[in-house]
C-alpha positions as CSV (number, residue, x, y, z in Angstrom):
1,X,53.9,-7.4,0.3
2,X,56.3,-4.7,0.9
3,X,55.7,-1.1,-1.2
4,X,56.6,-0.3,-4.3
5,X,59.0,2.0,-4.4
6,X,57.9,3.7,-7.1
7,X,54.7,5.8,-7.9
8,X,51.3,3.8,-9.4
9,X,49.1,5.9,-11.7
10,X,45.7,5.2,-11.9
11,X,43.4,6.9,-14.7
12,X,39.8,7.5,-14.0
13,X,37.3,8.2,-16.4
14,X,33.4,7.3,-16.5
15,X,30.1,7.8,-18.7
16,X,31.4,7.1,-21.9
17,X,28.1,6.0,-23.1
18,X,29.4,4.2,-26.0
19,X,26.5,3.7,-28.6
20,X,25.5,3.6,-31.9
21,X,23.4,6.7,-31.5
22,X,24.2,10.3,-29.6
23,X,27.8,9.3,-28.8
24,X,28.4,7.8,-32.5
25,X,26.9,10.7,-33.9
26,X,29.5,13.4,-32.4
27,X,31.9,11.4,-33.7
28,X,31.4,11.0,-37.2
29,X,30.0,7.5,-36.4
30,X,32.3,5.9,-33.8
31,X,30.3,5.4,-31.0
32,X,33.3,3.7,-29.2
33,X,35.7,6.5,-30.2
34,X,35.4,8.1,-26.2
35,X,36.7,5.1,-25.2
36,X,39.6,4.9,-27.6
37,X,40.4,8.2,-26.5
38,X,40.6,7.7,-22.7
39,X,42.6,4.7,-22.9
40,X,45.0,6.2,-25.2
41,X,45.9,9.3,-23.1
42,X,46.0,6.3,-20.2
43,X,48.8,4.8,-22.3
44,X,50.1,8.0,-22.8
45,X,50.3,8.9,-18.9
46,X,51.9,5.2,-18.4
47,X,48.9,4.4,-16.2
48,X,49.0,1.2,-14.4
49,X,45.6,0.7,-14.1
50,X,42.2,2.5,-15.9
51,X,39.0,2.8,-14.0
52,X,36.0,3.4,-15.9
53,X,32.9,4.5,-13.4
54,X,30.1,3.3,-14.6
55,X,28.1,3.5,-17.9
56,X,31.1,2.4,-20.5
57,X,27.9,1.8,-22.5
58,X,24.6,3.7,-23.2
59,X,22.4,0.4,-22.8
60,X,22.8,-3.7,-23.7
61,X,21.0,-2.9,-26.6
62,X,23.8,-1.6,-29.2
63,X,24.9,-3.9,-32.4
64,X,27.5,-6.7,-31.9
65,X,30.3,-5.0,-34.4
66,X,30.0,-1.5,-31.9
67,X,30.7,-4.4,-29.1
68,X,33.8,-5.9,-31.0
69,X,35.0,-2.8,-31.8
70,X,35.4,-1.7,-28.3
71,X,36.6,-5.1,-27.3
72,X,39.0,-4.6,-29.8
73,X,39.5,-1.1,-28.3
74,X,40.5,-2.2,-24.7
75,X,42.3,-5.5,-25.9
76,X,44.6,-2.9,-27.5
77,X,44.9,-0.5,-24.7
78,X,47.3,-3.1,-23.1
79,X,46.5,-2.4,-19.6
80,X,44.4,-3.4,-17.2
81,X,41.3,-1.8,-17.1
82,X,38.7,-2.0,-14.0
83,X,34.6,-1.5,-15.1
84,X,31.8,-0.9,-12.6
85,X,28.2,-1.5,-14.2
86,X,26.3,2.0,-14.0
87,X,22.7,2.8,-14.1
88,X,22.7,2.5,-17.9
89,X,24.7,-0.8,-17.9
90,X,23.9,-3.0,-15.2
91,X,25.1,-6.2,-14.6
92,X,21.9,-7.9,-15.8
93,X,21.8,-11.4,-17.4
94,X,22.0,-10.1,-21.0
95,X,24.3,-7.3,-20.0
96,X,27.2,-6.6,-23.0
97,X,29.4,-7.5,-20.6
98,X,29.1,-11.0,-21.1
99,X,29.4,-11.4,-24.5
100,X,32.1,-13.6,-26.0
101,X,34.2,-10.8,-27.9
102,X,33.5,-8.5,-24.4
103,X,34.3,-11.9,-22.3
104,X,37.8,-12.5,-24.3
105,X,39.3,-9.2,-22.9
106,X,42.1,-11.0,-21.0
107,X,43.2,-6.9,-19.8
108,X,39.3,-6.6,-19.1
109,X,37.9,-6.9,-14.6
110,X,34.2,-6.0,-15.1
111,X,32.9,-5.8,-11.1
112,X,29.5,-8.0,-10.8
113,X,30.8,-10.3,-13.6
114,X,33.7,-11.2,-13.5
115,X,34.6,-10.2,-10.2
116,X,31.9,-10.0,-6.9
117,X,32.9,-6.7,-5.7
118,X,36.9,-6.6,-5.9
119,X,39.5,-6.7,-8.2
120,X,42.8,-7.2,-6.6
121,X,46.8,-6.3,-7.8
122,X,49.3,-7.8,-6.4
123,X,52.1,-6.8,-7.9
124,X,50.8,-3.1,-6.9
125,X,49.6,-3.8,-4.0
126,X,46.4,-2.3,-5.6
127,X,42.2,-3.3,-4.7
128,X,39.7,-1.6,-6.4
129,X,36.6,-2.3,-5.0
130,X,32.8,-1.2,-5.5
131,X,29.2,-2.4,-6.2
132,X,28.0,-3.1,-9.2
133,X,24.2,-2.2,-10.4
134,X,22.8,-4.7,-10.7
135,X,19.1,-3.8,-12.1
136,X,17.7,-1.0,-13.1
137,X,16.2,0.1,-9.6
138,X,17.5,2.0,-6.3
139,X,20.4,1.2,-4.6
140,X,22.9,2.5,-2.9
141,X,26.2,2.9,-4.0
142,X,28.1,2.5,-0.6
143,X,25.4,0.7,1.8
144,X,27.3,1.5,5.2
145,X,24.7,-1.4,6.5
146,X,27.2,-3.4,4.3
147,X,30.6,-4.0,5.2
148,X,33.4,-2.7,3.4
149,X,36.0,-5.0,2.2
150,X,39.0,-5.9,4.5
151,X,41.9,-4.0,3.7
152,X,44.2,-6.5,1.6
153,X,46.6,-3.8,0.0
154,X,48.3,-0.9,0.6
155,X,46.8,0.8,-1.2
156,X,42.7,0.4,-1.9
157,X,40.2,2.6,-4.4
158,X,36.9,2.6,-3.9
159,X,34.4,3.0,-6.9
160,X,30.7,3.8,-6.9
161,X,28.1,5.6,-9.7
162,X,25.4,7.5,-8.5
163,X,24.2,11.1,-7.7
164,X,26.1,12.6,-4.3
165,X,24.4,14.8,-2.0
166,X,26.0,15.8,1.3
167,X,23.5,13.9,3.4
168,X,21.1,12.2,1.2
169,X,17.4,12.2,1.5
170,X,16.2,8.7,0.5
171,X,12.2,9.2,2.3
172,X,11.2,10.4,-1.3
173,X,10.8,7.6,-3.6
174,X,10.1,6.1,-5.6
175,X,13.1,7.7,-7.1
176,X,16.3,5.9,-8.7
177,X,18.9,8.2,-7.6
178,X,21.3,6.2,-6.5
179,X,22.8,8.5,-3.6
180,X,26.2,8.7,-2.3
181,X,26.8,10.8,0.8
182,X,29.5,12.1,2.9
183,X,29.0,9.8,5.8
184,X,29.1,7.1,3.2
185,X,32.4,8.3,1.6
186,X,34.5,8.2,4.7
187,X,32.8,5.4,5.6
188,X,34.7,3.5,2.9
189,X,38.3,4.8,4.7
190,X,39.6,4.3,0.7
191,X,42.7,6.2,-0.4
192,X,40.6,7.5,-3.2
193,X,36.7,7.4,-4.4
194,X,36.1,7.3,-8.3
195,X,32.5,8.2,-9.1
196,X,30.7,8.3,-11.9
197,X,27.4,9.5,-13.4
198,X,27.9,13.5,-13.4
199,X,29.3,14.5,-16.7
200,X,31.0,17.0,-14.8
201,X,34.5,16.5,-13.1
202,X,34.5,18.0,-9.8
203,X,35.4,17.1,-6.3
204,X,32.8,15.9,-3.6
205,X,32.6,15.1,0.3
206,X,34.1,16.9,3.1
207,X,36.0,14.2,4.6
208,X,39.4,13.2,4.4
209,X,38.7,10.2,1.8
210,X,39.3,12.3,-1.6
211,X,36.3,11.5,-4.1
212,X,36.2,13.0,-7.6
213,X,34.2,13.0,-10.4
214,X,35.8,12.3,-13.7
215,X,33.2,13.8,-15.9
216,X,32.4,12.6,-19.9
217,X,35.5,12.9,-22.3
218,X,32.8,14.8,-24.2
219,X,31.3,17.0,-21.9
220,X,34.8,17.3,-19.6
221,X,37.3,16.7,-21.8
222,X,39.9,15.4,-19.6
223,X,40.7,12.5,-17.3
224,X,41.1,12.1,-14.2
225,X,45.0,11.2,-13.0
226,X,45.2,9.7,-9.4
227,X,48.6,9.5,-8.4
228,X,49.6,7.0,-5.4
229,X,52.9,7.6,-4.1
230,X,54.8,6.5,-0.5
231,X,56.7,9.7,-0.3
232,X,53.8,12.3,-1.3
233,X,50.3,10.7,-0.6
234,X,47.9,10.8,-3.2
235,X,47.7,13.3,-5.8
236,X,44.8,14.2,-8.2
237,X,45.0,15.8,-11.5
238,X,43.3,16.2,-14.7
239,X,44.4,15.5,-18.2
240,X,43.0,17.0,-21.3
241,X,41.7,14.3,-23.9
242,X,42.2,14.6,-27.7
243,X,39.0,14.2,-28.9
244,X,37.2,15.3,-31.8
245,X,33.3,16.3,-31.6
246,X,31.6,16.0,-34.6
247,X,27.7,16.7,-33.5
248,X,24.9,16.6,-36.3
249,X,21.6,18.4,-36.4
């Protein structure tokens, strides 16, 4: 497929940890209100695509209206949006994920369900690919025993959740951590790596694969905006959220 000849924005974002406890409570009750505010500076932006890095949701265990309302939330956004299961949200059997209201999303590509470990865009000549958790144990995000998928696309993200440490130590267990290292990064040869599970947003690795962090709309306040373009390369910026904390005692 030949390239676009215009730009493709991407939006990244991850650990929204929507809930009907901690999250709900610094928003006057809205556990899903995070959400609503990332995709809607998304639409504002005129992303093409949002990626959300792991833990959308703080467990399986939150009440069905929270899960309709942030069906309801991403059916509105009106834009694709790419999920990769985190630590908190695996893509167990009873994961939210597969619920009927969550399962409806037409807009909706939630990697380990309803996709293996790809999501592909023609028409932007876009793959976003990762690996799902899939359990609550270890694993690793970016197995380099594992091969990475073919390059299909011009252009190809790469998404993984978990802790990154230049050159991980995984001889001490048990321990869940879930490492991502350097090696690993450039290993996936992707034009960029969105990570999840810091709240932070910061950029990692030493190669020349760029990988960010998002950070938490609450704790960073912003997104992350990853700008694919022919003439310029890819460009990374952030973009401050509008969102309200309420927090309670």
């Amino acid at each position: 497929m030949p390239p676009l000849t215009r730009d493709i924005v991407v939006v990244h974002s991850s650990d929204l940890h929507v809930d009907h406890d901690y999250t709900a409570r610094l928003h006057g009750g809205d556990g899903a209100a995070g959400l609503a505010c990332v995709l809607a500076a998304a639409r504002a932006t005129a992303a093409d695509v949002v990626i959300l890095a792991g833990d959308t949701f703080d467990s399986h265990r939150v009440p069905q209206d929270l899960i309709e309302r942030a069906a309801s939330v991403m059916a509105g956004a009106k834009l694709p949006i790419v999920i990769l299961p985190g630590n908190h949200d695996p893509a167990v059997r009873e994961a939210v994920y597969r619920s009927d209201a969550l399962t409806a999303v037409e807009n909706l590509h939630v990697i380990g369900v309803t996709a293996d470990e790809g999501v592909l865009f023609d028409s932007l000549s876009l793959e976003i690919w990762g690996r799902a958790h899939r359990d609550y144990g270890d694993m690793i995000p970016f197995d380099s025993q594992r091969k990475r998928p073919a390059r299909r696309t011009r252009w190809q993200i790469a998404v993984g959740h978990g802790h990154y440490q230049p050159v991980p130590d995984r001889s001490i267990g048990p321990r869940p951590s879930w490492l991502i290292g350097d090696a690993e990064i450039a290993a996936t040869e992707a034009d960029y790596v969105a990570l999840g599970h810091w709240n932070r947003a910061i950029h990692v690795g030493n190669g020349p694969v760029p990988a960010y962090y998002s950070g938490s709309p609450e704790y960073a306040g912003t997104i992350n905006i990853v700008r694919l373009s022919e003439a310029d390369g890819v460009a990374v910026t952030r973009a401050p959220l509008d969102i309200a904390r309420e927090t309670t005692d």
